[in-house]
Each structure stands twice: as structure tokens, then as C-alpha cells.
MMTF fields as JSON, N, C-alpha, C and O atoms, coordinates in Angstrom:
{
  "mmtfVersion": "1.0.0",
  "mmtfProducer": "UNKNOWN",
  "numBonds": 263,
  "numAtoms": 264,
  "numGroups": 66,
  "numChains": 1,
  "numModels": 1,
  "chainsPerModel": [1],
  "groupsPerChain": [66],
  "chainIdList": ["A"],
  "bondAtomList": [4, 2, 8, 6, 12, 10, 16, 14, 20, 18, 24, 22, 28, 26, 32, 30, 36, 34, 40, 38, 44, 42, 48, 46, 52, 50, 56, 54, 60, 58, 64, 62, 68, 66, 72, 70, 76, 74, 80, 78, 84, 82, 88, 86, 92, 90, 96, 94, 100, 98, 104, 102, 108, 106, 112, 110, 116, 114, 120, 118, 124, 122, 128, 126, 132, 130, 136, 134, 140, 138, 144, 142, 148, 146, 152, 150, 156, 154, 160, 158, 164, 162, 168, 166, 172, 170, 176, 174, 180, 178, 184, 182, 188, 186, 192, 190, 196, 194, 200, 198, 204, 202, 208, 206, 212, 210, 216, 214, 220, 218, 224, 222, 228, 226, 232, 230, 236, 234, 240, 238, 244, 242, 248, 246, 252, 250, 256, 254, 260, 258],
  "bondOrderList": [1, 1, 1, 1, 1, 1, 1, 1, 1, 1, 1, 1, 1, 1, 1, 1, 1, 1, 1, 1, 1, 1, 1, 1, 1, 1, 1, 1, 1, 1, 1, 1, 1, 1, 1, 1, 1, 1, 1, 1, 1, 1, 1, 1, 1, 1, 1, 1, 1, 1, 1, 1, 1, 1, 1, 1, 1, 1, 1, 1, 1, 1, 1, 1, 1],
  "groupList": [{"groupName": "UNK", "atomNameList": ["N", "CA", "C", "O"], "elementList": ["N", "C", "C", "O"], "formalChargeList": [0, 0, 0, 0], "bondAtomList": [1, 0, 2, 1, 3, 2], "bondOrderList": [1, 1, 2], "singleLetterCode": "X", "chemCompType": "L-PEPTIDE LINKING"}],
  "groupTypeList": [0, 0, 0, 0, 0, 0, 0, 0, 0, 0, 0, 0, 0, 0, 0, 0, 0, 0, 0, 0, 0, 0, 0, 0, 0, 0, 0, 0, 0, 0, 0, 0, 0, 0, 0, 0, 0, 0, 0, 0, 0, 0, 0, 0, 0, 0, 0, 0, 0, 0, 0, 0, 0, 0, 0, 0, 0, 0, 0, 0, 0, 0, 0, 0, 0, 0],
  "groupIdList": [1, 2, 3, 4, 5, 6, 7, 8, 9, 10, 11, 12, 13, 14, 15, 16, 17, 18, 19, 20, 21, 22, 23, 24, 25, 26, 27, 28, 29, 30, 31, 32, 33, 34, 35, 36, 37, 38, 39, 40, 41, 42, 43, 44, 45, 46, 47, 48, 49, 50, 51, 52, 53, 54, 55, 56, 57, 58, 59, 60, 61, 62, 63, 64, 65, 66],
  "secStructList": [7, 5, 7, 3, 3, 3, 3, 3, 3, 7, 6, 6, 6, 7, 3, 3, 3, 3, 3, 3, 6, 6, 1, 7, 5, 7, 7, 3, 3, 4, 4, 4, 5, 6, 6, 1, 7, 1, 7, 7, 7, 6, 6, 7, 5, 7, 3, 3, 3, 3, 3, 3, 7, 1, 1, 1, 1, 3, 3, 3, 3, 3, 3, 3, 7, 7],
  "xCoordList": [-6.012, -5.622, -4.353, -4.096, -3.605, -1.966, -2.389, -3.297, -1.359, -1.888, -0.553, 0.196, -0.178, 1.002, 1.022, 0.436, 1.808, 1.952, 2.467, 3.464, 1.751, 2.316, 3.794, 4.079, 4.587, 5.91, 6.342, 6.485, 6.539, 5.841, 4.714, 4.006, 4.604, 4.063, 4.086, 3.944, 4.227, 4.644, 3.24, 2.926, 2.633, 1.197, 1.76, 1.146, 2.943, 3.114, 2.928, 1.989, 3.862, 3.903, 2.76, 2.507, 1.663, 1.198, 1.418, 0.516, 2.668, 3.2, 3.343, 3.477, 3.421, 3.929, 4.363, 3.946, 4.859, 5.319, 4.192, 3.74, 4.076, 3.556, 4.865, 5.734, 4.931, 5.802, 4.65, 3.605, 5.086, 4.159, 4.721, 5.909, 3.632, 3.757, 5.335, 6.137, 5.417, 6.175, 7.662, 8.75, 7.469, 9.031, 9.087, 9.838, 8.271, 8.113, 7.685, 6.731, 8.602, 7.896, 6.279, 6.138, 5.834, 5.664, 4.837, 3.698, 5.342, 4.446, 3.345, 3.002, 2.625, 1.315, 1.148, 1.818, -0.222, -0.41, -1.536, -2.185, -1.61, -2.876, -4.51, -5.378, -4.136, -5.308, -5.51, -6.587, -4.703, -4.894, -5.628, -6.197, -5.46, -6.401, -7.843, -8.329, -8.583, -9.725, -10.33, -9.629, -11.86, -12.455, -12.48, -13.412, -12.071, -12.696, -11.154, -10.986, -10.23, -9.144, -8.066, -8.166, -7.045, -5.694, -4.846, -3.687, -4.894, -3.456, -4.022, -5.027, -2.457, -2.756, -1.646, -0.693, -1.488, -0.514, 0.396, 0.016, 1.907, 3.026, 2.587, 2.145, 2.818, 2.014, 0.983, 0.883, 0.178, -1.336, -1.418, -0.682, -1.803, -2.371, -2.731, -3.05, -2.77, -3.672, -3.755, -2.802, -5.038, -4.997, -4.699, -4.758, -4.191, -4.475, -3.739, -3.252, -3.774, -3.847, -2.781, -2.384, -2.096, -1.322, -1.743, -2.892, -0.465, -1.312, -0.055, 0.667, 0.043, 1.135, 1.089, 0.069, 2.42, 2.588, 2.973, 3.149, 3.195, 3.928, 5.148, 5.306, 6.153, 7.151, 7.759, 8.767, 6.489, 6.616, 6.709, 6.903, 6.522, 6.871, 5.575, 4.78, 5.273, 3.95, 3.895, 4.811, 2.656, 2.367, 1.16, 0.564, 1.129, -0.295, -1.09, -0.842, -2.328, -3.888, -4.823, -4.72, -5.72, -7.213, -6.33, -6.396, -5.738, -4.824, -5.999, -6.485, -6.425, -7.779, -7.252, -7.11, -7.178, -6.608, -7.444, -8.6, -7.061, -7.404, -8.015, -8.393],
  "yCoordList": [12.249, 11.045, 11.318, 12.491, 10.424, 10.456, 9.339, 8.515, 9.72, 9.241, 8.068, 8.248, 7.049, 6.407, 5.078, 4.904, 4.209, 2.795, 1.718, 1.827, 0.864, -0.686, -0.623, -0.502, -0.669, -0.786, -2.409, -3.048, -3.031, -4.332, -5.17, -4.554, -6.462, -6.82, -8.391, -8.99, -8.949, -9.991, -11.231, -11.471, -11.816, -12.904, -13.689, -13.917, -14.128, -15.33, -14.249, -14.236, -13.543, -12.869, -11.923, -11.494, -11.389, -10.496, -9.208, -8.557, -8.628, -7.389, -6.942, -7.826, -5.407, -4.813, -3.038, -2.461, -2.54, -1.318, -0.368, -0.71, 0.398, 1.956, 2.769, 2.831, 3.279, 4.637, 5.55, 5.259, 6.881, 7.885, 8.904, 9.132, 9.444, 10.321, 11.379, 11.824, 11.534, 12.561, 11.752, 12.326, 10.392, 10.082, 8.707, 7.754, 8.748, 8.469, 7.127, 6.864, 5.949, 4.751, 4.468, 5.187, 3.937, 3.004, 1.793, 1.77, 0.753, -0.51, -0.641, 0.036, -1.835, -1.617, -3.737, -4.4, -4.227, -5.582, -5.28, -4.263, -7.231, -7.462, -6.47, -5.835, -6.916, -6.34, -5.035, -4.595, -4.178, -1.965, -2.396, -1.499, -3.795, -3.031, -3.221, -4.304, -2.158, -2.422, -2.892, -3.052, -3.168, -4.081, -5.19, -5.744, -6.013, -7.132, -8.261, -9.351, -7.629, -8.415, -8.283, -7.306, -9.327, -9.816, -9.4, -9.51, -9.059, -9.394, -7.635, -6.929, -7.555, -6.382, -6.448, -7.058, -5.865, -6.185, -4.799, -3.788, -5.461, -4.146, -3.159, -3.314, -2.366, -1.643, -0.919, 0.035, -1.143, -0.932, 0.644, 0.734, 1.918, 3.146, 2.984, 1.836, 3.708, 3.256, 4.586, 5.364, 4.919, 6.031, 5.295, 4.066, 6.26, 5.555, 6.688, 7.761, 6.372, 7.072, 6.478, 5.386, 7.432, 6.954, 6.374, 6.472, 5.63, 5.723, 4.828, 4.346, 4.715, 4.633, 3.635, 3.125, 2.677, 0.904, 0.653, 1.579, -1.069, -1.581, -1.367, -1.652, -0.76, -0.415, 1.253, 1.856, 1.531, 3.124, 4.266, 5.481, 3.494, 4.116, 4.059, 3.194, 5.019, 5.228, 4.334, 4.218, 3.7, 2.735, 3.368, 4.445, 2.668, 2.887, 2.326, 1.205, 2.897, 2.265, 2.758, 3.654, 1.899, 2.121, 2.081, 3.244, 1.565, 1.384, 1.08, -0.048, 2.086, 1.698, 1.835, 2.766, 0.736, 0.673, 1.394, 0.988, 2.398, 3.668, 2.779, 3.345],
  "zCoordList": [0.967, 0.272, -0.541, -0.812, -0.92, -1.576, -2.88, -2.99, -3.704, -4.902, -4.926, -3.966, -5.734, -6.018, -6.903, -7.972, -6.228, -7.282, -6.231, -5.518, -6.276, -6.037, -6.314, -7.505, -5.636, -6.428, -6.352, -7.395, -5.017, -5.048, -4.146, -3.349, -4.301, -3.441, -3.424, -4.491, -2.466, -2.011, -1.501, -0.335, -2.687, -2.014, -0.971, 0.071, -1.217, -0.042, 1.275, 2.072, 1.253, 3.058, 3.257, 4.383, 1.606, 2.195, 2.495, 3.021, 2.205, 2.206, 1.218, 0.372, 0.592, -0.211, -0.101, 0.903, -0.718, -0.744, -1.89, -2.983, -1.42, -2.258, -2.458, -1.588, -3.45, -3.913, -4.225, -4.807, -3.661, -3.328, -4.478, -4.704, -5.125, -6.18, -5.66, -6.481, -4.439, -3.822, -3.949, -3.993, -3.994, -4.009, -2.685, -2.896, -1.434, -0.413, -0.631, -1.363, 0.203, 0.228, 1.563, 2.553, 1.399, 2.44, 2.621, 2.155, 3.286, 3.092, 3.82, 4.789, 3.153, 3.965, 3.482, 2.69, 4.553, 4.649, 3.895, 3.652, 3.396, 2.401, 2.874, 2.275, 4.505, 5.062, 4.777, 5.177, 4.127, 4.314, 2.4, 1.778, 1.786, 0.583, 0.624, 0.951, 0.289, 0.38, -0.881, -1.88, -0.882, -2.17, -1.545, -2.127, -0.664, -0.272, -0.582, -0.035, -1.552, -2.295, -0.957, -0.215, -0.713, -0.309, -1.299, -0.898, -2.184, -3.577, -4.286, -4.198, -5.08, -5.676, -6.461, -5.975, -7.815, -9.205, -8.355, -7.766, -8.703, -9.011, -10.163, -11.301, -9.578, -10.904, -10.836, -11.608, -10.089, -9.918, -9.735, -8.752, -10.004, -9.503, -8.24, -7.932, -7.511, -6.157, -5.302, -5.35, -4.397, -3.503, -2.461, -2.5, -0.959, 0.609, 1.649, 1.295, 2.448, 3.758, 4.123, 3.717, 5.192, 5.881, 7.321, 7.75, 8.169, 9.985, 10.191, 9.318, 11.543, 12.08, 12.17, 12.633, 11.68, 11.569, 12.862, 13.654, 13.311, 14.17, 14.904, 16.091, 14.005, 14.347, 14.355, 13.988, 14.999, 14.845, 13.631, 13.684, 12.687, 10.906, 10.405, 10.774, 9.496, 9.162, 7.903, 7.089, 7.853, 6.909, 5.583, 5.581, 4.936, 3.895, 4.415, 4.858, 4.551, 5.007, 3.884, 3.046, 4.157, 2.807, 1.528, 1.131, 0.877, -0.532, -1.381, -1.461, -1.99, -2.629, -4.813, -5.606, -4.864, -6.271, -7.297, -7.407, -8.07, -9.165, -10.431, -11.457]
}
């Protein structure tokens, strides 16, 4: 697991970005947070996994907010 932060996130589209304790972005959809929630605060602590997105770039999965 990787530790980081919401850096943002977007309710209308559903998207947002993680910044990874290491420096490393990557985005992930409403669907990778778990808890049952769509939405998640900029800001937020959060653990998650990586796995390989749509466009060949590795995304955040399981974004499980700290």
C-alpha cells in the first residue's frame, strides 16, 4: 500500500489525482474509492494501490481515505 493526498478532485467528472508521499502523481475514478462514497475532499490522507489505467499509465485503485 502507498500512502498520499487527494491533491484534487473533480464531482462533476468524477476524477481526481493522488500525490504520492514519494512525489508521484496518479489519478484514479470515483469508482477506485472505497467505503461505498463517489466524492472525496482535496486534502484528504488516503492509502491505495496502484494498477494499470485505460491508457496504459498506472492509476490509483482501492483509495481508501486515512
Amino acid at each position: 500500500m502507498l500512502t498520499g493526498r487527494v491533491a484534487t478532485f473533480d464531482d462533476a467528472a468524477g476524477w481526481g489525482v493522488v500525490a504520492a508521499e514519494s512525489g508521484a502523481v496518479y489519478p484514479f475514478h470515483c469508482t477506485a474509492i472505497v467505503g461505498g462514497t463517489r466524492t472525496v475532499e482535496a486534502g484528504t490522507p488516503v492509502v491505495f494501490q496502484l494498477a494499470p489505467g485505460h491508457r496504459g499509465e498506472w492509476e490509483a485503485a482501492g483509495v481508501t481515505p486515512r
